[in-house]
N, C-alpha and C positions, 0 to 999 in steps of 0.2 A: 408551575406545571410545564412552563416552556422549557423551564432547564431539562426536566426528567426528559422530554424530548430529544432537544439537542445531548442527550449524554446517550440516550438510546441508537441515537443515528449515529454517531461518535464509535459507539460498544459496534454496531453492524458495519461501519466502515473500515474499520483495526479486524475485525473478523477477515471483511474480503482481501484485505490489505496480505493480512498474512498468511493466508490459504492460497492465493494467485504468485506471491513473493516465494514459497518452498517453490513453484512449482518451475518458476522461470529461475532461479538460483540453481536447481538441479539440472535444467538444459543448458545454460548456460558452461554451468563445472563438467558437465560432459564434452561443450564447445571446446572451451580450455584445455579440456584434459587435467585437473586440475584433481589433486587428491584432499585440497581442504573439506571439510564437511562445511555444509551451510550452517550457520548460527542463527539461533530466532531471535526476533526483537528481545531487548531489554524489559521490566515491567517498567521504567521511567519513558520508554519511548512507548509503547503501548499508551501510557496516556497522553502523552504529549498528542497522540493522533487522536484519542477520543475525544481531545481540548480543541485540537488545532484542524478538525475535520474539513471544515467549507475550505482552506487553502490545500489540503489534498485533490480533494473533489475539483476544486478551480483548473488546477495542476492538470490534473487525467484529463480533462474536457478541453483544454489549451493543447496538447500532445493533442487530443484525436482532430482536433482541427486543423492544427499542424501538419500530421503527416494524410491527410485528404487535399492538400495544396499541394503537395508535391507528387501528384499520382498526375 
């Protein structure tokens, strides 16, 4: 039962991941000025996140800490 969990939080984390990821890839390449198009994850990396979730999550939480010390 715990697993269907952690794959479920996994499945919603690779959701947020790659819905906030188009959107900061398109301001970004307007930054640049840049004409490549954005590329979406692979489905090998899609799972790697839904596997590898709690050190994303770790990740995000360390950045928001991060840049709150330096304000």
């Amino acid at each position: 039962m715990w697993l269907t969990y952690y794959l479920l939080i996994g499945l919603g984390f690779t959701f947020i991941v790659e819905t906030s990821s188009i959107h900061h890839a398109e301001e970004i390449q307007f930054l640049k000025g840049d004409d490549k198009p954005f590329e979406s994850f692979s489905m090998m990396e899609r799972l790697l996140i839904i596997v590898l979730w709690p050190m994303g999550i770790m990740s995000i939480v360390k950045e928001l800490f991060k840049k709150d010390d330096e304000y």
